[in-house]
Every structure is written in structure tokens, then in C-alpha cells.
N, C-alpha and C positions, 0 to 999 in steps of 0.2 A: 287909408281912407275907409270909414266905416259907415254904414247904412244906420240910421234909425228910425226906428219902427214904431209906431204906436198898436197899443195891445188887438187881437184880435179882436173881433165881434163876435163875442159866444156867453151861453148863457150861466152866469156864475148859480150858486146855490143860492135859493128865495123860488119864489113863485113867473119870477120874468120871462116873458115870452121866448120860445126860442128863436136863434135867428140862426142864417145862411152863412155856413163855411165862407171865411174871407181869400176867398180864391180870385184871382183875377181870369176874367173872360176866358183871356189869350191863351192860358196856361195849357201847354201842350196836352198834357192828359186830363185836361177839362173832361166830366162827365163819365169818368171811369172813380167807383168807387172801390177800395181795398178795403176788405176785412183782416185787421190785423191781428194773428191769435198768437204772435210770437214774442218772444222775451231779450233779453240782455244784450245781445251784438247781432248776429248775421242776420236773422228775420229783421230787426229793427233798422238795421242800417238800411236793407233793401227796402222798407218800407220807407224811411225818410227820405230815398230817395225819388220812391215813386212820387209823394207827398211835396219834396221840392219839383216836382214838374206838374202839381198842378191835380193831382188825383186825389177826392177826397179819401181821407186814410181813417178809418176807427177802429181804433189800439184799443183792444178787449184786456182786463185788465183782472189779476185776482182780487176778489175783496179786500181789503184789511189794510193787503201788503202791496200791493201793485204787480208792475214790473220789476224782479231783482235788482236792477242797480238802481233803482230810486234810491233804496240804502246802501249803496256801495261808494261808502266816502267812511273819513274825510279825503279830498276837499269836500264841503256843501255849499250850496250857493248863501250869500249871508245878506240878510234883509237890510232891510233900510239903516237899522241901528246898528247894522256890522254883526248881529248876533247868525252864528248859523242856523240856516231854513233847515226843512228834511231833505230838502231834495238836493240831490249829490249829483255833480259837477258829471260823472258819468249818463247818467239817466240826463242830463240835458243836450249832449253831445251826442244825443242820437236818436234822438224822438220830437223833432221842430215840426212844422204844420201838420199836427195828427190831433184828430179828438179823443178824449178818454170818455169811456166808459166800464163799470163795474158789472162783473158777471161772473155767477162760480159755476165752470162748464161741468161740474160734477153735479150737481143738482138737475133735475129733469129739468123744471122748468126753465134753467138756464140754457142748458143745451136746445131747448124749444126757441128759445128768442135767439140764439146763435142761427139755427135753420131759419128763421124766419127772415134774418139779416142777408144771409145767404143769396136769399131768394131778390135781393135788391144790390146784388154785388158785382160785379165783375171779375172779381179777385178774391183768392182769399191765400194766407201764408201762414203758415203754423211750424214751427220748432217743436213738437213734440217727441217723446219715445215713438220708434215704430210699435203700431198696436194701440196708443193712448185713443188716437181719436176714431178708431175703429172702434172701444170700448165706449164713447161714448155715442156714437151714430153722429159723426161729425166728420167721419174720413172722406173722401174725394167721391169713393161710391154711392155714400148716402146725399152728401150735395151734388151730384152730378144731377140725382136723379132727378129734384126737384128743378135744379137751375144748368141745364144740359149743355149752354154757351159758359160756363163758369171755368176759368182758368183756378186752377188749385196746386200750389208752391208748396211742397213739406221740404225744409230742411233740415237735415239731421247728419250728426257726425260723420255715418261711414253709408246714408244712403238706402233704400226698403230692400234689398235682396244684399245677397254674401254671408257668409261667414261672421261678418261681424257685425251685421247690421242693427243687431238690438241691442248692440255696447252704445251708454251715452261718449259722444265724441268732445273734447274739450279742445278749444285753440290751440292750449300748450301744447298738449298733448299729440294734436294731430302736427304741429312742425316737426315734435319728433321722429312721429311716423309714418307721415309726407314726404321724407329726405331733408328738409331746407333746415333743420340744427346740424344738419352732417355737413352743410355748406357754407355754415354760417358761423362765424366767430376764429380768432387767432389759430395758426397752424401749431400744432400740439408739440414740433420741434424749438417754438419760440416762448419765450417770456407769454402768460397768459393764456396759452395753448386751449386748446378746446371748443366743446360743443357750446353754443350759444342761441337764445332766443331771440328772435324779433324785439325789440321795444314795445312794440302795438299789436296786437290782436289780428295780425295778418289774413289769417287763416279764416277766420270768421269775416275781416272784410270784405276779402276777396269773393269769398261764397255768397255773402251779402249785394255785390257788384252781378257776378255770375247771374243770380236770381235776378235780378231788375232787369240785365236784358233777356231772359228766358221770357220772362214775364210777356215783356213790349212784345217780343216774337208770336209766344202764342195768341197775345191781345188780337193780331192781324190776321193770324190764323182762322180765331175766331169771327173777328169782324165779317170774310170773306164766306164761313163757310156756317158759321151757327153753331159749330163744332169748339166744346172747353176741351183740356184737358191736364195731365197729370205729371208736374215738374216732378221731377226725383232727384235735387240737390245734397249733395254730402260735400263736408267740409275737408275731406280725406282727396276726392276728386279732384276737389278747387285745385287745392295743395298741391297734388303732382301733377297737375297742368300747368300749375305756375313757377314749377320748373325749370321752364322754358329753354335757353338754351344749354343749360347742366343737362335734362334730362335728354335732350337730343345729344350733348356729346355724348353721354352715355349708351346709346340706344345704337348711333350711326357707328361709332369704332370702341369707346369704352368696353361696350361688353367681350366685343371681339379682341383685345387686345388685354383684357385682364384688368384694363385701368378705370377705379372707380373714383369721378371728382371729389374732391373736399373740401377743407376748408381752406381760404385763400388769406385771412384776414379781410385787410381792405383793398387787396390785388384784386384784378381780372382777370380769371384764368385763359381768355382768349385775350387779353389787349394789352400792350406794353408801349410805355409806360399809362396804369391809368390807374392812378393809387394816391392815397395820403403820405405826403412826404410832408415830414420838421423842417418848420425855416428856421432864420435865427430867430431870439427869444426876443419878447416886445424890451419898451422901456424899465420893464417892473425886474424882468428877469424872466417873466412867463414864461413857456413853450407856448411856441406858434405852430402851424398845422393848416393847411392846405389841401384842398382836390385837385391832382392833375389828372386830366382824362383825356388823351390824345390817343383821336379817334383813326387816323391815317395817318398814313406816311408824311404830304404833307404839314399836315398840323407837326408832325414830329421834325421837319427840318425848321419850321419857325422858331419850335422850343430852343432845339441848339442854339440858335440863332443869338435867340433872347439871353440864354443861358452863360452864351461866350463859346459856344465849344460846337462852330460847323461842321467841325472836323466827325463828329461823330452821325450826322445826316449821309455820310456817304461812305463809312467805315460798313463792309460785308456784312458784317454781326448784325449790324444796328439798322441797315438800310431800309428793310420791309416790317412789317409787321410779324409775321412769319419768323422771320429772322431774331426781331427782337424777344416774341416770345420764348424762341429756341435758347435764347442767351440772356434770358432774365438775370442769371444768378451774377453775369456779368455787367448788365447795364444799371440795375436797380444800385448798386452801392456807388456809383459815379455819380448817379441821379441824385445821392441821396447826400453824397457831399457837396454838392455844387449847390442842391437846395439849402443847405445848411448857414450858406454864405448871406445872406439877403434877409432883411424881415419879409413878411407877409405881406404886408403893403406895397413893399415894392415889387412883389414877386406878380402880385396879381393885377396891378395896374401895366404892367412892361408885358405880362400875357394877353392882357383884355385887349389893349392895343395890337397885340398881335394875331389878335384873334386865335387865339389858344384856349381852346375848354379847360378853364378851370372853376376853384370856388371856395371861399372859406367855409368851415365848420359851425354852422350857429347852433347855438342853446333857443330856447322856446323863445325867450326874450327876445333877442336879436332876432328871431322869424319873426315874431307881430310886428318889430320896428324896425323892418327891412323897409325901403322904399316901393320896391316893387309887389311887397306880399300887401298894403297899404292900398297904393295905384289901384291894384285888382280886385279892392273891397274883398278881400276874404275874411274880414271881421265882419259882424252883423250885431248891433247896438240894440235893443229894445227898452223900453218902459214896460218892466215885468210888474205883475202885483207886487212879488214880495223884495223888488231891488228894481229901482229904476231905472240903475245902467246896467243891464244885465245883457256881457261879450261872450259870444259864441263863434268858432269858426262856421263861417259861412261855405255853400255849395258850392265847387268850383265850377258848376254847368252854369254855360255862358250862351244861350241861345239868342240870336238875333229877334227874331219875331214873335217868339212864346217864351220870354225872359222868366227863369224859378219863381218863384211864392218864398218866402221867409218869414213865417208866425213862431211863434219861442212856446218851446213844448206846452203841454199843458198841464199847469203845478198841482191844478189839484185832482187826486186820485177820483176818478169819475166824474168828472165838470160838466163831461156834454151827455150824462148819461137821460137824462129829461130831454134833452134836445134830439137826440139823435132816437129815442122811442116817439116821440111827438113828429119829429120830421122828415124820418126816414120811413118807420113803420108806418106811422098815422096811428098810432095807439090813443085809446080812448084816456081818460082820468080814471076810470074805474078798473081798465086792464093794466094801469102802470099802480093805481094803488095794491091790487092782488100780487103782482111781483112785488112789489113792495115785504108785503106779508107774506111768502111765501119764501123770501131769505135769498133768493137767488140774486141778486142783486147785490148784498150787501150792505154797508151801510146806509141805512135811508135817508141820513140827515141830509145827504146831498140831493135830494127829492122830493119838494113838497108834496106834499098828500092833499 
């Protein structure tokens, strides 16, 4: 089940009055504005997240080109006649209720109408080098000074102090050298062996996520005391915090025992059984494939149960958890025959019934036409300009009384940049025409003069 939306209220290119971010009242972070000066994934995500609850967000933008993944396709989203737009399927998936505007922080007077923004913010989030926006009087010191209740987010790969703090950090890159490809992917003894990535850009989401609630924390800080100050997110951080229990086992006995976790495949190195086991193969001939994930003991004497074989809920090996895990190399190939016997359907219906965690393997397809991803509106429908049905996953925050906001990014590169100098700053006609001609802005066409 999918929400549609009719297009924001904002002011396209012409001379048209600007109007009011289409925020709803309610919306939790009502009346907190973010300055957005960050790019491609982890600033943007945390910003569209602030953005989905409710906080006006202005996505500072470089001239010409934008944000990076505006061109980071194909896919691009494709207009009414099916032809592809410029804007790439990436850059839509992660920049929903934000305004754009055009500004080259390299130029003074750019940098001038950034501080001046500043000074009407609550927030501000940058991805840059360590050092970038020190160069330009843009770093945390020089907005503090003006606007002293100002929360300021840098996030950067490895973080503003260490050893490697002035390396650019990239997502791939940091899985590697976060630990989680050392944990991730087939056991190097089996068919496929080896180090493996995420599918998704983890690394950057999760830093992305991190910064949103840093964020909400100091907002309160600030509220209470008048006092901003100065997030210092790195994506290396996130990373081996999200560790989680790999890097505790390694911490509490690992180190002390010599034993460094790996890779598991699609095991659990603490739970047995809770793994992809092959049923039989559909009607085509297919392989079939399954999640079982039994969580206790319990759960694990229903499986017998289901299975045919009680006998093994109360065999020594198998009894505990503990137990099982100790005698994996034993239970997993009994498991794996007995799965073998049964298509998928029947496996997963005789569990559901039993209340046994498990789960089929879906493709992208099968997720949007699941019944339940439908149910929860996690699609979002709008009438974009340049495609009328334009489907975006939607925010899974589900608030009772201050329910998200869902506007569909903003297609074109500096849209609210007249609006947001007219009704943010109060800029005159005569001080938006001089930026005009002074380049810092950019393109002018989206500016009437």
C-alpha cells in the first residue's frame, strides 16, 4: 500500500513568490532548520532523516553539478515519455523533503551567504576533508562564533584527530578496515570462500543514522543550556561499533584465547541452528532456500518436532544452545538433509504454524510485493514534474502523534534558491541580483533578476 502525494509547494524558476516549506505543524522537529553542506550518502542520509521528521533541511549544492550522485546512474528516473531525466535513481533515494539551493563555498561571497545562513540555523552537517572548511571560515569555530546555540556535525571517514584523519574514508573501504569483510562472506574452506562486501553502503548508513541521533542529543543540550557544539563522526567509528557482538566476542575471550572471529557465511557464530539451509527444488527444478533462525532451545525442540526427528531436542549434543553450537559440524549436515526433503512452502508454513523463526530469501521484487512491506506503506507514490508516478522507498519512522513529512527530492539543481534568500535571509532584489553577478551562486537562470 502506497501513499500519494501531490507535488510540494515551492517556488519553481520564473519570478513566483516564494512560499512555505510544506511541513506539517506536527512534525516532531518542527522549527529546527539544518544546513546541509554534505554530499553522496552519510551526511545526506542523516539529513533526510532529520528532514523526514519534520526539520526544515537546505541542501547547499555545487553549481553546475550538484550533489555527486545526481549523476551516479544509470538507473535515472525517466520522464513522462519513458526517456531518462538526469536525475539518477541514487540521488533520489536519499534526499526527500530538502530544498536546494546553489552556492560555490569557494568563492567569498559564497562563503558570506553560508555564514549568514548559519546565523538562521540550528544545525549544520558537512562531509568535508578535515581542514576544508577551516580554509574557507566555515569550520565550527567560525560559526560558533556567530551563532553560539549552533549544533555543527562534520562527518568524515576516519574522524578530526588520529593518525589518519586527513585520509578521505570511503564505505568500501572502511568495511575493510572496520573488520566487517573479515566477517562477512563464505568460509575460505568452502566453495566461494572469502572476504565479501555489504550489498549497501553500510558503513556510511550507519554513520548517517549515528549522526541523526547525535544530532537530536545535542539539539536538547542546546535547548536547556544555549550551549551548540561540535559532533566529530567518522565512518571508521560507526563501523567497529557495529561490530557488535563479533567485536565483544573478541574483546571479552577472543583476544585472550588467540581466537579471531570470521567469516561464517550465512551461520551464526553464537546460534545453532540459524542459517540458510536448501529445501527441495520448486516445480521448475529451481533451488529453493530458506532462513532458519532458532533463537532457543525451545524454538529448537518445536523444529524437531516439525522436522520428524524429537529425538534430537533431547540427544546431549543438541539439547542447549551451547551444546549445539559446540557440535555444529555435527547437527548442521542432519539439518541439512532433512531440509532437503520438503519444498519451501511446505517448510515454512509447518514452521509459521509452529512458531519457528524463519523466512524466505526475497529479490527486490518480491520485497515491494510482499504483503506486509505494502501493509506498512513503505513505498511512497508522488506526481513528480518530470514522471508522475514517481516510487521511492519510504521512512520506516512510524510516530504516533508527529507522523514524518514525505516531499520527493528536489529535481531541479537550485529550485529554492530565490526562496530560501527571500525567506530565510530577507534578501533584498538588489542584494540577490549582486550575487547573481558576482558568480557565487551559479547558474542564474534559475533566478530571476
Amino acid at each position: 500500500m502506497s501513499h500519494t502525494h501531490t507535488p510540494p509547494t515551492s517556488t519553481p524558476p520564473g519570478p513566483q513568490a516564494p512560499s512555505a516549506p510544506d511541513t506539517p505543524a506536527a512534525s516532531a522537529l518542527d522549527g529546527i532548520r539544518v544546513l546541509d553542506l554534505s554530499r553522496v550518502l552519510a551526511g545526506p542520509w542523516c539529513t533526510q532523516t532529520l528532514a523526514d521528521l519534520g526539520a526544515d533541511v537546505i541542501k547547499v549544492e555545487r553549481p553546475g553539478s550538484g550533489d555527486d550522485t545526481r549523476g551516479w546512474g544509470p538507473p535515472f528516473l525517466p520522464d513522462a515519455q519513458g526517456h531518462d531525466s538526469a536525475e539518477a535513481a541514487y540521488y533520489l533515494g536519499a534526499n526527500r523533503n530538502k530544498r536546494s539551493i546553489t552556492c560555490d563555498l569557494a568563492h567569498p561571497e559564497g562563503q558570506a551567504l553560508v555564514r549568514d545562513l548559519a546565523r538562521h540555523c540550528q544545525v549544520v552537517v558537512e562531509n568535508f576533508k578535515v581542514g576544508d572548511m577551516a580554509r574557507y571560515g566555515l569550520d565550527h569555530a567560525s560559526l560558533s562564533a556567530i551563532n553560539p546555540a549552533l549544533v555543527y556535525c562534520s562527518i568524515t571517514g576516519f574522524g578530526q584527530t588520529g593518525p589518519y584523519a586527513e585520509r578521505a574514508g570511503y564505505d568500501y573501504a572502511i568495511q575493510g578496515m572496520g573488520g566487517l569483510m573479515s566477517v562477512t562472506g563464505e568460509r575460505d574452506d568452502l566453495p566461494g570462500g572469502g572476504p565479501q562486501k555489504v550489498g549497501v553502503a553500510v558503513a556510511d548508513l550507519f554513520t548517517g543514522l549515528y549522526a541523526t541521533v547525535a544530532i537530536q542529543a545535542a539539539l536538547r543540550h542546546a535547548e536547556r543550556t544555549g550551549e551548540g557544539q561540535h559532533i566529530d563522526m567518522a565512518l571508521l567509528d560507526t563501523q567497529v561499533a557495529m561490530l557488535a557482538n563479533l567485536g565483544a566476542n573478541y574483546l571479552v575471550r577472543g583476544q585472550v584465547d588467540g581466537k579471531v572471529p570470521g567469516r561464517a557465511g550465512n551461520a551464526h557464530v553464537n546460534i545453532v541452528p540459524y542459517q540458510v539451509f536448501e529445501t527441495a527444488p520448486d516445480a521448475s527444478g529451481q533451488a529453493q532456500h530458506l532462513i532458519l533462525a532458532v533463537g532457543n532451545d525451545g524454538q529448537f525442540a518445536k523444529f524437531c518436532a516439525v522436522a520428524g526427528h524429537p529425538e534430537w531436542a533431547s540427544d546431549a549434543r543438541f539439547r542447549h544452545n551451547a551444546d549445539r553450537v559446540r557440535h555444529r559440524d555435527i547437527l548442521v549436515p542432519l539439518l541439512t538433509a532433512v531440509m532437503a526433503t520438503r519444498p519451501k512452502a511446505d517448510w515454512l508454513g509447518a514452521l509459521e504454524a509452529a512458531k519457528v523463526p524463519c523466512g524466505p530469501i526475497n529479490n527486490l521484487a518480491e520485497v515491494f510485493a510482499d504483503p506486509q512491506v505494502r501493509e506498512r506503506a513503505m513505498v511512497d507514490t508522488w506526481s513528480h514534474p518530470l514522471n508522475p508516478t514517481l516510487s521511492l522507498v519510504a521512512s520506516p519512522l512510524k510516530l504516533s502523534q508527529t507522523p514524518v513529512c514525505h516531499r520527493y527530492p528536489p529535481p531541479l539543481l537550485g529550485q529554492h534558491t530565490l526562496e530560501v534568500l527571500t525567506q530565510v535571509l530577507g534578501y533584498p532584489p538588489e542584494r540577490i541580483t549582486q550575487l547573481q553577478a558576482s558568480g557565487a551562486l551559479g547558474d542564474a537562470t534559475l533566478i530571476p533578476r
